[in-house]
C-alpha positions in Angstrom: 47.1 6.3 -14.9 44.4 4.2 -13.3 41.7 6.4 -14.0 41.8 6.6 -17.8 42.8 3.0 -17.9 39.9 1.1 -20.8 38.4 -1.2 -17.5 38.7 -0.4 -14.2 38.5 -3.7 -11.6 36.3 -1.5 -9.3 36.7 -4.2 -6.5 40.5 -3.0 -6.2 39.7 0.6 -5.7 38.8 2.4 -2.4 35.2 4.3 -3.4 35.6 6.0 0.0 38.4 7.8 -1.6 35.5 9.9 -4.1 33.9 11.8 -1.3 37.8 12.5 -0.2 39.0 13.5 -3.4 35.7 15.8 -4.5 36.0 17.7 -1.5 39.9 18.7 -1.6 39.1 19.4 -5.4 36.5 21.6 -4.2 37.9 23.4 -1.0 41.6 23.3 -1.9 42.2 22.7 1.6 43.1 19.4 3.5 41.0 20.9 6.8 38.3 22.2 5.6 37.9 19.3 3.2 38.6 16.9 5.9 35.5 18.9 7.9 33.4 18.4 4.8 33.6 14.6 5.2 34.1 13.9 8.7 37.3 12.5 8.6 40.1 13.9 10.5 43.0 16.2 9.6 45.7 13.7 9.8 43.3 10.8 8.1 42.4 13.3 4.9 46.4 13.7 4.8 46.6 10.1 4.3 43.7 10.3 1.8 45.3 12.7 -0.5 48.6 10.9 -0.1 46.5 7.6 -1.7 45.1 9.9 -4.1 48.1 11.2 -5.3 49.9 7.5 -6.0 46.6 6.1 -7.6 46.5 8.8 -10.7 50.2 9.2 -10.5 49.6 12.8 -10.2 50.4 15.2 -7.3 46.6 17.1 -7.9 46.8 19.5 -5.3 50.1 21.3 -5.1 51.3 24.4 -2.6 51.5 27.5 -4.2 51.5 30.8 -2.3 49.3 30.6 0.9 47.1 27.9 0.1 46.8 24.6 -2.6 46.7 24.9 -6.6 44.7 21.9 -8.7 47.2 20.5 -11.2 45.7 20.2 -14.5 44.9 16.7 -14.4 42.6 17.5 -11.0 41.4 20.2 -13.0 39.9 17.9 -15.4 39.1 15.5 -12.9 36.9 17.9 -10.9 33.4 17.4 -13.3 33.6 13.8 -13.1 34.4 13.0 -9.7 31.0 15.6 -9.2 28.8 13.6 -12.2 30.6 10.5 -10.6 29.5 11.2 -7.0 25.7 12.3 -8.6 25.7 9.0 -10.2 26.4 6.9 -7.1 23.6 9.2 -5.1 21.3 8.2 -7.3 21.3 4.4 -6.9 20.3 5.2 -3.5 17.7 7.6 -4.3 14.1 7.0 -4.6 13.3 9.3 -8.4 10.8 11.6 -7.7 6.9 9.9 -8.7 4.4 12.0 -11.1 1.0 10.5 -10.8 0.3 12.9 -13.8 2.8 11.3 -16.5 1.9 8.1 -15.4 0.7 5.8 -18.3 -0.8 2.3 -17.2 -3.2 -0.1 -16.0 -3.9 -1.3 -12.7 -5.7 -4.8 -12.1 -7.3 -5.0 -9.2 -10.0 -7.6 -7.2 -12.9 -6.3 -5.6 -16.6 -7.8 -4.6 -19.2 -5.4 -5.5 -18.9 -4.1 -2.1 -16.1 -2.3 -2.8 -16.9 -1.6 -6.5 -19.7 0.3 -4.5 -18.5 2.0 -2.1 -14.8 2.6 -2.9 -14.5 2.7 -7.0 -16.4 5.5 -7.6 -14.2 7.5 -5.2 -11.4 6.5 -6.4 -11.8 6.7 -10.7 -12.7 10.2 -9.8 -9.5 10.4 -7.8 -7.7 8.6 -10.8 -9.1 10.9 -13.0 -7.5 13.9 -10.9 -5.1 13.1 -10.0 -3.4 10.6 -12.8 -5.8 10.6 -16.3 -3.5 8.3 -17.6 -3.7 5.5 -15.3 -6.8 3.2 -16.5 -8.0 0.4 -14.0 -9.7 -2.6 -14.3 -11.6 -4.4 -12.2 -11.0 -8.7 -11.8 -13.3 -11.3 -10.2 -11.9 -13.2 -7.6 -11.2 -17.1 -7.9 -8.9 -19.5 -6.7 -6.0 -18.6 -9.2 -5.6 -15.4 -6.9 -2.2 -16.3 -5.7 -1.4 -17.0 -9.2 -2.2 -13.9 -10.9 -0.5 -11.7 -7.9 2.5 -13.5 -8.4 2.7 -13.6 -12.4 1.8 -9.7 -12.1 -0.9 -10.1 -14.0 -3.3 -8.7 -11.2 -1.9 -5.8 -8.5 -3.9 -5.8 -5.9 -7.0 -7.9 -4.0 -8.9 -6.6 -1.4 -9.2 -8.6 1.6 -9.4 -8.8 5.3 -6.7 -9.0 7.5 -8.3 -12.2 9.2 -7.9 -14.1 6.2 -4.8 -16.3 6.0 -1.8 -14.9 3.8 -0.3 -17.4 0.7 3.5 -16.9 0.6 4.9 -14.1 -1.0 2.1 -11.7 -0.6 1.7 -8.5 1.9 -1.2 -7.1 3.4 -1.5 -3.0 3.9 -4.6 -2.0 6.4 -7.3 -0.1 4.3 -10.4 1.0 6.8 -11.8 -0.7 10.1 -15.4 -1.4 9.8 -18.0 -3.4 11.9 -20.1 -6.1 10.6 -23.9 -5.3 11.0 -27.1 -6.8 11.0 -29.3 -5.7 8.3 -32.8 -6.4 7.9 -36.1 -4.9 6.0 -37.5 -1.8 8.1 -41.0 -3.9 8.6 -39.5 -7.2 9.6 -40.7 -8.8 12.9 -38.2 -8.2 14.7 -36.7 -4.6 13.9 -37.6 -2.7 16.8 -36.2 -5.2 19.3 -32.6 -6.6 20.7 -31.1 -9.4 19.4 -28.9 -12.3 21.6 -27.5 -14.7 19.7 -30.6 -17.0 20.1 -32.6 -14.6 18.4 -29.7 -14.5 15.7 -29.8 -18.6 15.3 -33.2 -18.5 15.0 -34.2 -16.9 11.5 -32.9 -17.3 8.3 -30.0 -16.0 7.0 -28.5 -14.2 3.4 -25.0 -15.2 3.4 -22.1 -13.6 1.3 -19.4 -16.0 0.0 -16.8 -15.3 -2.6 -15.6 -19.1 -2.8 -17.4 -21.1 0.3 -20.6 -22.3 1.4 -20.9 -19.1 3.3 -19.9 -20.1 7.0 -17.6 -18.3 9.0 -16.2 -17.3 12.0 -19.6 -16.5 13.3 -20.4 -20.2 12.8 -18.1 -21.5 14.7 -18.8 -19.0 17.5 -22.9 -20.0 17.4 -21.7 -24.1 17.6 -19.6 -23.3 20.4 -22.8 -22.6 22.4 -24.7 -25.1 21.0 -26.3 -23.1 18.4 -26.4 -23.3 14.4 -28.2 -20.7 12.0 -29.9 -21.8 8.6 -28.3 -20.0 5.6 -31.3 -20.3 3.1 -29.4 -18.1 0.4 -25.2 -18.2 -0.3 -24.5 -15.1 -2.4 -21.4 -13.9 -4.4 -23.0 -10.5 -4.3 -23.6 -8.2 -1.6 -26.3 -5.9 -3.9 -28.2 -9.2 -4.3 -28.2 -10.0 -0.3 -29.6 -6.4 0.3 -32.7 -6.5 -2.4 -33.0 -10.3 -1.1 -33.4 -9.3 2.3 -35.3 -6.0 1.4 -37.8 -8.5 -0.2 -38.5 -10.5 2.6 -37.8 -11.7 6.5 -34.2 -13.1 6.1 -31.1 -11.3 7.8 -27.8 -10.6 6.4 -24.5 -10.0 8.2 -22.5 -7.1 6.5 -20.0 -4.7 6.7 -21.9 -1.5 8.3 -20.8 0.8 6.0 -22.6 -1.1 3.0 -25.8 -1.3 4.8 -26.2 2.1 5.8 -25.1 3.5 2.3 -28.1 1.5 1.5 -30.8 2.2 4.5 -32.3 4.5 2.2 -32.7 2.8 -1.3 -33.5 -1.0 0.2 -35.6 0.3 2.9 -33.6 -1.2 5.5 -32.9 -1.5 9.3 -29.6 -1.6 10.1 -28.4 -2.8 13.8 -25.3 -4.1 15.7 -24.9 -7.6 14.7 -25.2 -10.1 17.8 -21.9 -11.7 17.2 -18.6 -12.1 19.4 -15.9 -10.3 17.1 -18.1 -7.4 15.1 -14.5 -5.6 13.9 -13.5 -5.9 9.7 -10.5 -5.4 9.3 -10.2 -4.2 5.5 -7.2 -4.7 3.6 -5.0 -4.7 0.2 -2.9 -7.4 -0.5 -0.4 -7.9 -3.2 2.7 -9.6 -3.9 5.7 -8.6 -2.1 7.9 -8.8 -5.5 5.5 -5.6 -6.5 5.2 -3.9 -3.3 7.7 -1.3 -3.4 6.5 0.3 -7.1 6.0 3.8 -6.9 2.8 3.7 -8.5 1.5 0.8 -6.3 2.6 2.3 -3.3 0.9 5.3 -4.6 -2.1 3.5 -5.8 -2.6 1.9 -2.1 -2.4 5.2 -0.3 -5.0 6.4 -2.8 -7.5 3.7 -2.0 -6.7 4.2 1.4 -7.9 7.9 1.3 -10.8 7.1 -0.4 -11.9 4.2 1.9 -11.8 6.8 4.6 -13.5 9.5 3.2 -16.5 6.7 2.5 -16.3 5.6 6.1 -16.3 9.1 7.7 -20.0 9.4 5.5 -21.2 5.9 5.9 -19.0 4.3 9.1 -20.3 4.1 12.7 -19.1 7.0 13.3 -20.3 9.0 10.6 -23.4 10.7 10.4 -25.7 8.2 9.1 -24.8 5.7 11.6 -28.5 6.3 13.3 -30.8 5.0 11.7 -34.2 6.5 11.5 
């Protein structure tokens, strides 16, 4: 009998034929059974028939009014259910704990978002999953590298920058860039063209350049270039530089305004054709479907809102005084 046979060459047997034979074991009845899978009368006729010549058994005989499991079905019943489980299973996504979840997370961030997103989310972590510890990388340009060894999770980005292969990009929050400035500089209280913009010095931000961007190119399209007198890996050190002194910086809006208070600053619409930021997490697309990372990205997404409903251009420190 095939079915207690040592090996079984599955690519000779019908699997269709489980559903089939689990429900006859289980309604004793070749209509109702036939219901159960959608197959019709006549078709689960034909199934049984199969049935019956593949374990060389009749399994379902007539007795009385209705059908009588042989004891062969009888002994079949459990396994065909653990059998059917088992197959379910492949297909079904385990159900994900944050609690029992025991690991590390690696994960790229400027101090922008180590500033305005990390605190958030360890608290979250710590809520929500203790045992999941995370630490925090510098960027550099063995990025690509580390996402695809798995040796780093997750980068924040934005969703202008250009993609390597193999890597995915999930939208975080959509900010505006701003133009921040010292409360007493010489031009607070008054609108800025893009002239005005060329025309005083500038902080930049730059994780690996010399700190030009799109904005740039925008200003040489009109004939216009701006002096960046400072190129700064750090966005805390381009706030307390331009707190210090008459120099702009162009940042994210929610960044400046968490810091209007504390640098003393004035924060304004930056001058500049495209304002939008577009934040986002990227990570390798080998990695993308893990439960925990798919977890971990919806986490950080919650977070970056919360901080944007307090701090965004729409919350309620987007006046400034």
């Amino acid at each position: 009998m095939i079915l207690f046979m040592r090996e079984v060459n599955l690519a000779g047997l019908d699997l269709d034929l489980l559903p089939a034979l689990d429900a006859l074991l289980r309604r004793r009845n070749v209509t109702r059974a036939a219901n159960d899978v959608g197959l019709s009368q006549p078709a689960m006729s034909r199934a049984l028939a199969r049935l019956r010549a593949l374990f060389g058994d009749p399994l379902l005989v007539r007795s009385g009014g209705g059908l009588v499991p042989t004891p062969m079905a009888e002994r079949l019943a459990p396994r065909v259910v653990a059998a059917l489980e088992g197959v379910r299973a492949v297909f079904r996504e385990p159900s994900f704990d944050p609690s029992a979840v025991t690991r590390t997370i690696r994960l790229a961030a400027t101090d922008a978002q180590g500033i305005l997103i990390l605190p958030g989310l360890v608290a979250r972590l710590g809520r929500e999953a203790p045992g999941i510890d995370l630490q925090i990388e510098a960027y550099g340009p063995d990025l690509h590298d580390r996402l695809s060894k798995g040796t780093l999770d997750a980068v924040f980005g934005l969703a202008n920058q250009p993609l390597p292969a193999g890597t995915i990009s999930e939208p975080i929050v959509r900010d505006r860039l701003a133009l921040v400035m010292r409360r007493g500089h010489p031009r607070a209280d008054t609108s800025w063209t893009l002239a005005d913009y060329a025309s005083v010095d500038h902080v930049a931000v730059s994780i690996f350049g010399d700190g030009r961007t799109e904005i740039d190119a925008a200003l040489a399209a009109i004939g216009l270039t701006r002096r960046i007198a400072l190129v700064t890996p750090s966005f805390a050190t381009a706030l307390a530089t331009v707190a210090a002194g008459d120099m702009v910086a162009t940042l994210a809006g929610t960044l400046a305004r968490r810091f209007v208070d504390a640098f003393d600053l004035k924060v304004v619409e930056a001058p500049v054709p495209n304002p939008i930021l577009d934040l986002t997490l990227v990570s390798h697309a080998v990695r993308a479907s893990d439960p925990v990372l798919v977890w971990f990205r919806a986490l950080v997404r919650a977070v970056a809102e919360e901080v944007h409903a307090t701090w965004g251009d729409a919350g309620p420190r987007a006046v400034d005084g």
